[in-house]
N, C-alpha and C positions, 0 to 999 in steps of 0.2 A: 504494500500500500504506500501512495505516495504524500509526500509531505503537505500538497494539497488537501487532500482526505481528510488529515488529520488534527485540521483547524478547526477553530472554536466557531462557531456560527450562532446565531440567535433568532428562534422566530417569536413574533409577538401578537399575542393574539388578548388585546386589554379585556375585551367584553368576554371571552369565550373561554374559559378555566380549561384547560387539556386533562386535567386530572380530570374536572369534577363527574359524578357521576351521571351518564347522556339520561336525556329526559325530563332533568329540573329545568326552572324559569330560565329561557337563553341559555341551552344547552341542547345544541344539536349538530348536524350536519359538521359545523365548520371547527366545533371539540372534538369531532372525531378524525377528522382531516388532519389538525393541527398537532393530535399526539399521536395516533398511526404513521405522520410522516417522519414526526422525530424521531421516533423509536427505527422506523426505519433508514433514518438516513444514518441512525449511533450502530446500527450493524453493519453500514458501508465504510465508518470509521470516522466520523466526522463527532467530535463533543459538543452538542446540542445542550443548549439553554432554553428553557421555551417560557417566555413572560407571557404573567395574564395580573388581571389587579385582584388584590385580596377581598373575598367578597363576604367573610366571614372571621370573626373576631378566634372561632374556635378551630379553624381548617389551617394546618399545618402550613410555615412559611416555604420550604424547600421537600420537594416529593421527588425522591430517586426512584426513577422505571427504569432504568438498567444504568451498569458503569459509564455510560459516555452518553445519559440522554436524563433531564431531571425537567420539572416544571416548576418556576418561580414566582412564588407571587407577590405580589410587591403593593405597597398600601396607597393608596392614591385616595384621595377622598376618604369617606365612613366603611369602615370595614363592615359593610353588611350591603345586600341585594340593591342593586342601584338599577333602573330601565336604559337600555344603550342608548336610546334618545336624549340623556341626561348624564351621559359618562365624558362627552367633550370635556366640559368644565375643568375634569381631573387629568387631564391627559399632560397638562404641561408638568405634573407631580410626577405625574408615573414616568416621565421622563427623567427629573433627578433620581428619581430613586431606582431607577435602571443605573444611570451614572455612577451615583454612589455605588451599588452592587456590586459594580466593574470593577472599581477602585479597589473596594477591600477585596477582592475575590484576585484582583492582580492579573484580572484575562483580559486579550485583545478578541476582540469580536473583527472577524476580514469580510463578514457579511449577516446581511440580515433579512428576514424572508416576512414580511409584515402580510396580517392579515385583515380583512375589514378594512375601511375606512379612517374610524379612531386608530388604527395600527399603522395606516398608511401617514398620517399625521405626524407620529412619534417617531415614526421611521428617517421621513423626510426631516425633519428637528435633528434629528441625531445627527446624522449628514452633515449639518451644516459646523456640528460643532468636532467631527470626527472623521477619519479617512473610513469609510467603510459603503457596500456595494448595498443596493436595493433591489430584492427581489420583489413582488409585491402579488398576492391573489386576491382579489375584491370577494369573493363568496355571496355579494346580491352588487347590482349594482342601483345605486339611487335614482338616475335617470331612469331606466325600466322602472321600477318600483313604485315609484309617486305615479306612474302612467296608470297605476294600475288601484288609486285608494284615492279617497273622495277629500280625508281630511289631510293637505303635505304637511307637514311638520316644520314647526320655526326655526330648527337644527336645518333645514332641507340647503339652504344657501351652501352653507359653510359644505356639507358633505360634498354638494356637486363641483364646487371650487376644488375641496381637498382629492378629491375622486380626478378629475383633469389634471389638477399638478402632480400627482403621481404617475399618471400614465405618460406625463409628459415628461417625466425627471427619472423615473426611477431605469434601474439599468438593465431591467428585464421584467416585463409582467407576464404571470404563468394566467392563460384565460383555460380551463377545465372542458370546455367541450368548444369544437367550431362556431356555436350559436353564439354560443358568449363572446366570442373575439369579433363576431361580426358586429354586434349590441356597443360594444366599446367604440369600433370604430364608426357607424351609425348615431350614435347617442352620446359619447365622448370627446375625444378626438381621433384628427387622422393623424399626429406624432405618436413617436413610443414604438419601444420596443416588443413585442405581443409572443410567445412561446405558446402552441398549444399543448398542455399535459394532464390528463384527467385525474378525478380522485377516485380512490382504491379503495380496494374492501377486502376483509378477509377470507380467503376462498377456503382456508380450511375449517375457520369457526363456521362459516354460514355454509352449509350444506353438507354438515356433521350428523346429521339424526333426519330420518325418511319419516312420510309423513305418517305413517301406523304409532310408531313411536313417539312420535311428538302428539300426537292428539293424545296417546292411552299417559304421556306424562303429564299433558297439562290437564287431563281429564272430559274432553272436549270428545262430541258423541263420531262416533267413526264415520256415519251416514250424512254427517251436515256437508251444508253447501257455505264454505266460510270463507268472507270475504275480510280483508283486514286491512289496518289503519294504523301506523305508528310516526309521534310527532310529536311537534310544540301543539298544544293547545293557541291560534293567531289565526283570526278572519283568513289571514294572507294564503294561511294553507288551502282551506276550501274543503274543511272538514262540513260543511253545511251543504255543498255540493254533492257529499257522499252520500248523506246520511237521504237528502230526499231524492237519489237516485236509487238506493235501497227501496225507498218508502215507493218508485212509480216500479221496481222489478215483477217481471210475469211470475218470481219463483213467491214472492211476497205471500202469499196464501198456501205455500207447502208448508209442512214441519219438518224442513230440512232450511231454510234461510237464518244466516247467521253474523251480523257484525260485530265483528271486535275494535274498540277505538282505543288503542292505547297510548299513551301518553302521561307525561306526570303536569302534576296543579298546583297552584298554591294557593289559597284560601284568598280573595280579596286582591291577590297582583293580578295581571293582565290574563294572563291563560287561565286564572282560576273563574275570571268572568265568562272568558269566551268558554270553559266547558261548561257554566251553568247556563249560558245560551244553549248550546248544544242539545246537551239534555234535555232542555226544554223543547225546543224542533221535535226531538225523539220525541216526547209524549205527545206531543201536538198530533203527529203524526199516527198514535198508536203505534210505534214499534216497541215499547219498552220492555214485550218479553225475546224480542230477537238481538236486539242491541247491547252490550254491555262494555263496562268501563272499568279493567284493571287496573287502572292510574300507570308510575312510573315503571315500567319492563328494562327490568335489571339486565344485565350485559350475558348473565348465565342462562336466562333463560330467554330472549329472545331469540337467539336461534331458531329455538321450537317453537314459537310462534309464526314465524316466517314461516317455517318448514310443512306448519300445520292448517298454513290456508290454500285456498282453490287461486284463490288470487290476493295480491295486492293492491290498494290501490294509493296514487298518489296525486292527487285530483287541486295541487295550489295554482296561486293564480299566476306566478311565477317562479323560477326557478334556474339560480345558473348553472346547477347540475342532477342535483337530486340521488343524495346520495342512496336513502330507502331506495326507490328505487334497484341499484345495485345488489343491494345485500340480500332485498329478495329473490332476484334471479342468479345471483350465488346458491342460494336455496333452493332451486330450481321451481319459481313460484312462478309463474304470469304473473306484468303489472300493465295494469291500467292508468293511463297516468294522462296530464293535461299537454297537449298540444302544443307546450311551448318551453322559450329557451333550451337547457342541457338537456331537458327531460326525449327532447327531439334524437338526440345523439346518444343518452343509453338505452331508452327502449326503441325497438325495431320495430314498426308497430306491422302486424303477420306474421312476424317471427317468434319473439319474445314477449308477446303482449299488444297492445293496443294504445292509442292514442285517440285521447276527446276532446273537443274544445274545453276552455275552462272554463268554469260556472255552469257550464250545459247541463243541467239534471238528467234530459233525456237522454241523450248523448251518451252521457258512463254509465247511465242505466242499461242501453241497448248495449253496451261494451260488454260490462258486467255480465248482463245474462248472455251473449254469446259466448262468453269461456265456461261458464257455469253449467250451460246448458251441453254443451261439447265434451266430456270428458278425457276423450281420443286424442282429438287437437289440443286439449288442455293440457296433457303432458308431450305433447310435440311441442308445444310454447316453451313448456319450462325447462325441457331440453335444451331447447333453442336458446334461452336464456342462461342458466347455466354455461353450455357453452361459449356465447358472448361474450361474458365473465370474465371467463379461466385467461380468454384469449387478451381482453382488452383491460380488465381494471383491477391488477393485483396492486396490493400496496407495494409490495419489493419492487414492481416494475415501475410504478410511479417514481417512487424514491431513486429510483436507478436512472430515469429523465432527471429527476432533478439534481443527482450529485453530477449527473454528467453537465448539465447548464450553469451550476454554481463553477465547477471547474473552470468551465470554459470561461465566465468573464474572473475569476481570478489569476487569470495567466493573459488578460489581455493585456489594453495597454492601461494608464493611471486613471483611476476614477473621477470623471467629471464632477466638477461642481454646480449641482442642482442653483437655477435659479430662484429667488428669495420666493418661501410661501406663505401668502396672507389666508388668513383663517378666520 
């Protein structure tokens, strides 16, 4: 291994904890991204530091996940649950105290791999006070995003400023799927450096246990017709989409229909309202004996959840990649998913699953019950899917694009100096 490899890097992910456990409030897709990659780029040989802000007075400040890979959390604001719509405020903090960390810790950082927005800010800051390279993944981008919600948010400026000065400064942006680099350049700017390199999933956890096994574990009746649902509790998902495409389903009147919505809550924050919206739809609806709600689905036993539905569905209104998606057809599940952004690029829609407008009720209802109703083509899908997978979205192959991209601009020529960013 070369002396390359063996440098210290740092990715920073302020809203997204890498440890914390996926499924709490802001805890999804881009925690799993952000600690899957480090842990695989600390097997490629690279000492990974990975910042997030401290979000809890009682959750350990340093968490080692292998010799050459830990997650740091650093105090920025109130050490307790903050909304990332309200985390700018703290970012120029988490920036000393990143600094500080360096100091006493006595590491040189030769790169830095920001993720989000607020990550892309701290990034670009660092920059200006420090010789060191920017890689950057946006994980949603704000221009799509506001396209698609009625109320923009007064953070909205500053994000689509900071979201342009990094495309435009940073020394390599990794976009996850072709759709999203197209969205950047469409929606962002036409400067900037754009890599395409997708996110990974683990192909030996997810499609560990067949689906006999997984329903006789989780207890789940061997004849149902089960459709599933794993996420944040956010409008943005299109969990309300699902639920009344269930409610217009031909199978709705068998005693074989079955949704699982899982996800975790918290009492009074943002997801804890939208699932008691949800649940409400559900009764409105009459499905509340088909419908149910395990709350947060720990890392041990999703698998078997995957593993144990007919389909999955992933029905947001956007999405730069969609990581569910993936994990189910690791699993070798059909998903049905919305017709847009990444979600384009990992499901095949005939192959692997299906693709519907977003919001369309009828739409993934008529999706839904074609694989439901197919059983034959149902597992020629998830085959399909499955092998998709194997071929296109390992984490080790990710990470193995990305040690080779971090290399390549550390051996180019001297790191440019990003022009001054207002915020």
């Amino acid at each position: 291994m070369d002396s390359i490899s063996k440098q210290h890097i740092a990715l920073i992910s302020v809203h997204g904890d890498p440890a914390v456990e996926i499924g709490k409030e802001e805890a999804g897709g881009q925690n799993v991204y952000v600690r899957q990659v480090g842990e695989a780029l600390a097997a490629h040989g690279w000492h990974v530091d990975m910042f997030t802000r401290k979000a809890s007075a009682e959750d350990s400040t340093i968490i080692e996940h292998s010799p050459r890979c830990r997650t740091i959390r650093l105090t920025a604001g109130p050490e307790a649950f903050v909304p990332r719509q309200e985390i700018f405020d703290y970012c120029g903090d988490f920036l000393e105290e990143l600094i500080k960390f360096q100091k006493q810790e006595g590491i040189e950082y030769s790169l830095v791999h920001t993720n989000y927005w607020l990550s892309a800010w701290v990034g670009m800051e660092w920059k200006k006070r420090q010789k060191i390279s920017q890689v950057h993944t946006y994980h949603s981008l704000g221009a799509v995003k506001y396209q698609s919600i009625s109320a923009v948010p007064m953070i909205a400026t500053t994000r689509l400023g900071v979201e342009k000065a990094v495309l435009e400064s940073a020394e390599r942006i990794v976009a996850t799927s072709p759709q999203e680099k197209e969205h950047m350049r469409s929606h962002v700017s036409t400067k900037g450096n754009i890599d395409v390199i997708p996110c990974g999933t683990d192909v030996e956890r997810f499609g560990s246990i067949d689906k006999p096994a997984a329903r006789a574990a989780l207890d789940i009746d061997p004849e149902a017709l089960l459709v599933f649902y794993v996420g944040r509790f956010d409008p943005r998902k299109g969990i309300e989409t699902l639920v009344r495409a269930v409610g217009q389903s031909q199978l709705r009147n068998t005693d074989k229909l079955r949704l699982i919505v899982g996800g975790g809550s918290r009492p009074g924050q943002s997801d804890g309202i939208e699932r008691d919206r949800i649940e409400g739809i559900v009764a409105e609806l009459g499905l509340t004996d088909i419908v149910s709600f395990p709350g947060r689905l720990a890392d041990e036993v999703l698998p078997a959840y995957y593993a144990a539905a007919d389909v999955c569905v992933v029905p947001s209104h956007y999405e730069p990649f969609g990581l569910v998606a993936i994990e189910a057809m690791a699993s070798g599940t059909p998903v049905v998913a919305s017709d847009v952004g990444g979600l384009q690029f990992t499901v095949v829609s005939e192959e692997t699953g299906l693709l519907a407008p977003p919001q369309d009720d009828t739409a993934f209802a008529t999706a839904i019950d074609r694989i439901l109703t197919n059983p034959e083509w149902r597992e020629q899908l998830g085959h399909g899917a499955r092998k998709r997978v194997e071929e296109k979205f390992s984490w080790n192959g990710v990470a193995q694009q990305l040690s080779g991209l971090y290399e390549q601009l550390l051996t180019e020529q001297p790191i440019k100096t990003p022009e001054p960013v207002t915020a």
